[in-house]
C-alpha positions in Angstrom: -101.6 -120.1 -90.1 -103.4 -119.8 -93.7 -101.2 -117.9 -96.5 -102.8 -117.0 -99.6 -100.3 -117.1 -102.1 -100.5 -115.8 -106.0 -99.3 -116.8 -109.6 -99.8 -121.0 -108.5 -96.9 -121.5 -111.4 -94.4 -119.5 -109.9 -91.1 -121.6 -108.8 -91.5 -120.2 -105.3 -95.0 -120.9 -105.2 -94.3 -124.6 -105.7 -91.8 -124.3 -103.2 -94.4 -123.4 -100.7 -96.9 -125.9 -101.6 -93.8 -128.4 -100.8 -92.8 -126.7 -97.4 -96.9 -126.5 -96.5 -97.1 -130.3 -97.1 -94.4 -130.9 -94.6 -96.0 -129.0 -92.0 -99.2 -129.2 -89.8 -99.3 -125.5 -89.2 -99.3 -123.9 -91.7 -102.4 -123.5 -94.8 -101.7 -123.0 -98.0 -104.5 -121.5 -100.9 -103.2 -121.0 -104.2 -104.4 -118.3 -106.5 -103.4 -118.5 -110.5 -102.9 -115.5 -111.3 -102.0 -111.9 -109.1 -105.7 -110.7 -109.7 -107.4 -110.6 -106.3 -110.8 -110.4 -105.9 -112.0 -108.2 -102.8 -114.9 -111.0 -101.8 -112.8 -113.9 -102.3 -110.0 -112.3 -100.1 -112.6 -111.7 -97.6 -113.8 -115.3 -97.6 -110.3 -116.9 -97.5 -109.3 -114.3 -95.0 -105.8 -115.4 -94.9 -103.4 -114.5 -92.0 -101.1 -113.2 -94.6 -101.0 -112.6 -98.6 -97.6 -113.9 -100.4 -96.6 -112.5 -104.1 -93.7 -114.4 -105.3 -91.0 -112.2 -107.8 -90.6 -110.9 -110.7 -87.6 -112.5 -111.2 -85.3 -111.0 -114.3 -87.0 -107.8 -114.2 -84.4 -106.5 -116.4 -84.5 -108.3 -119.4 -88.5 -108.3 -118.8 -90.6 -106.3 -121.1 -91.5 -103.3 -119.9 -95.3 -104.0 -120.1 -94.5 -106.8 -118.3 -92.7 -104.9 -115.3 -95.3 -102.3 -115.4 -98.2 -105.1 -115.4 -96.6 -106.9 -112.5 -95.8 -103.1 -110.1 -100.1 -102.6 -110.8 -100.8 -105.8 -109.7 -99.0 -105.8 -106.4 -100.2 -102.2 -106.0 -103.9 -103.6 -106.3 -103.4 -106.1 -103.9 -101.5 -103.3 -101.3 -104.5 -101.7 -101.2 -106.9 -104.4 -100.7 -104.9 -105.7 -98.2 -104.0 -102.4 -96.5 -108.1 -102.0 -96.6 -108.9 -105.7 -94.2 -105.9 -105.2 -92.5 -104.2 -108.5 -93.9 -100.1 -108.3 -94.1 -98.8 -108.2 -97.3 -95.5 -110.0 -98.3 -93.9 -109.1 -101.3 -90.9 -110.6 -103.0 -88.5 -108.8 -105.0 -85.5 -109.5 -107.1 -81.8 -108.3 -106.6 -81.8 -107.0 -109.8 -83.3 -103.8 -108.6 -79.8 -102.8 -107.9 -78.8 -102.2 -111.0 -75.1 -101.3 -110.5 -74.5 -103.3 -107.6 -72.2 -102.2 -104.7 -68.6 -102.6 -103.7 -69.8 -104.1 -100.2 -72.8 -106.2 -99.5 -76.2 -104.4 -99.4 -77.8 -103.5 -96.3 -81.7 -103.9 -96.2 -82.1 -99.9 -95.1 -80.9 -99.1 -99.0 -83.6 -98.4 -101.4 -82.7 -98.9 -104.6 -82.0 -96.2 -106.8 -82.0 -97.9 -110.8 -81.2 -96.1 -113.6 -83.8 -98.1 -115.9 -87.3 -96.9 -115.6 -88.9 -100.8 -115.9 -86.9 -101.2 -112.9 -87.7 -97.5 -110.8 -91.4 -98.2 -111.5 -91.2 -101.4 -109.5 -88.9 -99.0 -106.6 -92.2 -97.0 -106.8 -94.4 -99.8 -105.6 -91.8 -100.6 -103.0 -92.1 -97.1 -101.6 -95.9 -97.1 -101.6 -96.2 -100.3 -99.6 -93.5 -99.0 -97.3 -95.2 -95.9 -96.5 -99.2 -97.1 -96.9 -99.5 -100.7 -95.4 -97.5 -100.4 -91.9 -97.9 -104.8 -91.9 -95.9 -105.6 -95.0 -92.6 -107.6 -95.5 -90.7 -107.0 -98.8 -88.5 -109.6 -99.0 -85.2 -109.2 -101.7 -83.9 -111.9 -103.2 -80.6 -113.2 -105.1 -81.3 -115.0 -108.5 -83.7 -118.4 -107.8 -83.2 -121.4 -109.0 -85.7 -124.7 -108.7 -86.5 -127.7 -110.8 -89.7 -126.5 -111.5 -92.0 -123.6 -112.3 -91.9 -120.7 -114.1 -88.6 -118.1 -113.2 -87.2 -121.1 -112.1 -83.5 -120.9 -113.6 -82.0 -124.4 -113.1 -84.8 -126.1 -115.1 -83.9 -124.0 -118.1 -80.4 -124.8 -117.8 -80.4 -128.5 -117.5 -82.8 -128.2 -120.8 -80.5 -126.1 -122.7 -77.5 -128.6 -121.5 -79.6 -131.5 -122.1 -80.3 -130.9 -126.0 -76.7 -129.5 -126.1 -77.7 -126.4 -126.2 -75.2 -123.2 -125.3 -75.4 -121.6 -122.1 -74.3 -118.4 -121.6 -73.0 -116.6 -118.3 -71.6 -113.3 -116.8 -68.3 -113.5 -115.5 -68.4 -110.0 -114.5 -71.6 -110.1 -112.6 -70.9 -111.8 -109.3 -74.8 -112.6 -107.4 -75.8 -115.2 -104.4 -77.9 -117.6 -106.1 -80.6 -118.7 -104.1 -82.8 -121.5 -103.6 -86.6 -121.2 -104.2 -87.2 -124.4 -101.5 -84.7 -122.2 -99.0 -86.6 -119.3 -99.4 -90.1 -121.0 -98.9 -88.8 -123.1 -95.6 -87.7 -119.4 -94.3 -91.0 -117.0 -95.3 -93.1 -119.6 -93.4 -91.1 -119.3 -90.5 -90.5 -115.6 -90.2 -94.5 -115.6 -91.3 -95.0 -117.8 -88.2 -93.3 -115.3 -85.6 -95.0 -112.6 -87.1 -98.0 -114.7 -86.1 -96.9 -114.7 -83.0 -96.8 -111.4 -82.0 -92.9 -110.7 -83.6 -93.8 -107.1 -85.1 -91.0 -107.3 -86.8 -92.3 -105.8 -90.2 -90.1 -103.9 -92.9 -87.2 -105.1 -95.7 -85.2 -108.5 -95.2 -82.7 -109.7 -97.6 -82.6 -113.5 -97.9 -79.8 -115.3 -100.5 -77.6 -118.2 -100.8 -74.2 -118.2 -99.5 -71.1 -117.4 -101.2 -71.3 -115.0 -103.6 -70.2 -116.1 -107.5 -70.1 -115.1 -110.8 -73.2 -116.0 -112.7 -70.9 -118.2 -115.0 -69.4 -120.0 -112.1 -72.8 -120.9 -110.9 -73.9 -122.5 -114.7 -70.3 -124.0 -114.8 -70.9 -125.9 -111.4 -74.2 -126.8 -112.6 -72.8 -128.2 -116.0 -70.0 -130.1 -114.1 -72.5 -131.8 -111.6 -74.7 -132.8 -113.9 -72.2 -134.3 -116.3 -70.6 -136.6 -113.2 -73.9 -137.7 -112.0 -75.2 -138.5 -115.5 -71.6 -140.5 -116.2 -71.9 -142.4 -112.6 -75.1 -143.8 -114.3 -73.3 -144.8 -117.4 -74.9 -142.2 -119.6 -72.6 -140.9 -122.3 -74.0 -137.4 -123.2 -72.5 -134.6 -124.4 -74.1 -131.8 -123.1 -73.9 -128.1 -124.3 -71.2 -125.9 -124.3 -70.9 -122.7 -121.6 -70.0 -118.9 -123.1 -68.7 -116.6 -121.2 -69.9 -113.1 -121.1 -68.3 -109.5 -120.7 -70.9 -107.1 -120.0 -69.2 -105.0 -117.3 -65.3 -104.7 -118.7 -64.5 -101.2 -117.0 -65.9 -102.1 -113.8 -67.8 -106.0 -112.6 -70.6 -105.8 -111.0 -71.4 -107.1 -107.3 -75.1 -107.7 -106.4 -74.5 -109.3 -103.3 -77.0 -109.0 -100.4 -76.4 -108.9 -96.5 -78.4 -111.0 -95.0 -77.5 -110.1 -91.2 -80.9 -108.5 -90.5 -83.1 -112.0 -91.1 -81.1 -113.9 -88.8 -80.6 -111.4 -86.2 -84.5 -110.8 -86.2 -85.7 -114.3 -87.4 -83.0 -116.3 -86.9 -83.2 -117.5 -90.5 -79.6 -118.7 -91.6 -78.6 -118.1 -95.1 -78.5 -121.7 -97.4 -75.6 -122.9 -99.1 -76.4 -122.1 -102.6 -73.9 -125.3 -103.8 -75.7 -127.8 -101.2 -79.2 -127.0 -102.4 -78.1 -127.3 -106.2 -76.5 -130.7 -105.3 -79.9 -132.0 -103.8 -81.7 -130.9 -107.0 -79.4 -132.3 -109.1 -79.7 -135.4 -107.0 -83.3 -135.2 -107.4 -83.5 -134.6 -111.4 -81.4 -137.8 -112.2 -83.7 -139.5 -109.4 -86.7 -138.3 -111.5 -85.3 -138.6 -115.0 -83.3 -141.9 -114.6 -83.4 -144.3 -117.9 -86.2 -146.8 -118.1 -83.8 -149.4 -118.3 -82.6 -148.9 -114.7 -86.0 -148.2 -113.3 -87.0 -151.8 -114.7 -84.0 -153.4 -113.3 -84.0 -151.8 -109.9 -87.8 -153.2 -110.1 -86.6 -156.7 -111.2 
């Protein structure tokens, strides 16, 4: 299987290059940017086209929103035109108020901001123009590297002692960029063979949290692996925001549709951060000790 996926910086882009390297089925081509050129789709003539998210679409300029909903549209219709299946990935935050309950994939979002219904738009056309699409929803990613990548910023910030900041009233299942790779190649795979099961999936971490819970856990972690090393460093302080007093928001997905059709299991969000974490201090460990462990 060949996948041609766009913006080769993306955190989830990475993460596909990782889970391609691991695998002997599956071809990976990487495109920098999301402009598509009609001939050089027709040369790569990949079995499907990936588009990673838009990740914080709500604090993103609107330019930036409107660039990124033209883009995917551009690539729909090439796409649509060579019959290639288009996969697109979408953040959460198109829900803008949440729900009481989990969201099921059969609800369109419905945002108040118009950055956020312009992208809703693009959802719509693929739904009802390009019969072989996936648009995949996603809680908040997190990776070590690449851009929308979350965790990387945060370990910066703490690193330098820098404050981080973090909802308490906006409770999301953060997800893991490797997690989400590992599962679009193998619903891409039963697509490949013969599946049919096109349409919306939601695909998150488990257990759902507030957004300052998840930077808290990530402060705590990295402060007892960087003391079991013997490194004495203060890292930043957390702040905890109120941006929803009258009534907290809950942008929680259900996943139940991937696994009943794929069979793709949800990823504990805190299992895949402690790996990370793991692998940072692996990466980033003092010169001193990497000499020694040499010696």
């Amino acid at each position: 299987m060949k996948l041609l996926v766009l913006d080769a910086g993306h955190c989830l882009s990475l993460a596909l290059a990782r889970e391609a390297n691991r695998r002997s089925d599956t071809e990976l081509v990487i495109e920098e940017s999301l402009a598509l050129d009609p001939d050089w789709l027709a040369e790569v003539a990949p079995d499907a086209l990936v588009i990673p998210p838009l990740s914080r679409p709500i604090i993103a300029a609107p330019a930036e929103v409107t660039a990124h909903a033209e883009a995917v549209e551009r690539c729909m219709e090439l796409c649509r035109e060579t019959d290639i299946p288009l996969v697109w990935c979408v953040s959460d935050q198109l829900y803008e108020d949440g729900f009481a309950e989990p969201i099921d994939e059969h609800v369109i979002p419905r945002p108040r901001d118009e950055s956020l219904r312009r992208l809703v738009v693009t959802g719509d056309r693929i739904r009802a123009e390009h019969p072989h699409h996936l648009i995949v929803r996603l809680g908040p990613l997190f990776a070590l590297e690449g851009s929308h990548a979350w965790l990387n910023e945060l370990i910066d910030t703490l690193i330098v002692a820098g404050e981080v900041r973090g909802e308490v009233d906006v409770t999301c299942c953060p997800t893991s960029a490797d997690a989400v790779a590992m599962a679009l190649v193998g619903m891409l795979q039963q697509q490949q063979c013969g599946a049919g099961a096109w349409g919306s999936y939601h695909l998150a971490g488990t257990e759902p949290v507030s957004v300052y819970t998840f930077v808290s856990v990530v402060r705590t972690q990295l402060a007892t692996r960087l003391e079991g090393r013997g490194e004495q460093r203060e890292l930043g302080p957390l702040r905890a925001l109120h941006h929803h007093h009258d009534h907290p928001l809950r942008r929680v997905l259900n996943c139940r549709r991937v696994l009943e059709v794929f069979g793709v299991h949800q990823k504990p969000w805190r299992l895949e951060l402690s790996n990370m974490l793991d692998a940072w201090c692996l990466a980033n460990a003092p010169s001193c000790s990497k000499e020694e462990s040499a010696s």
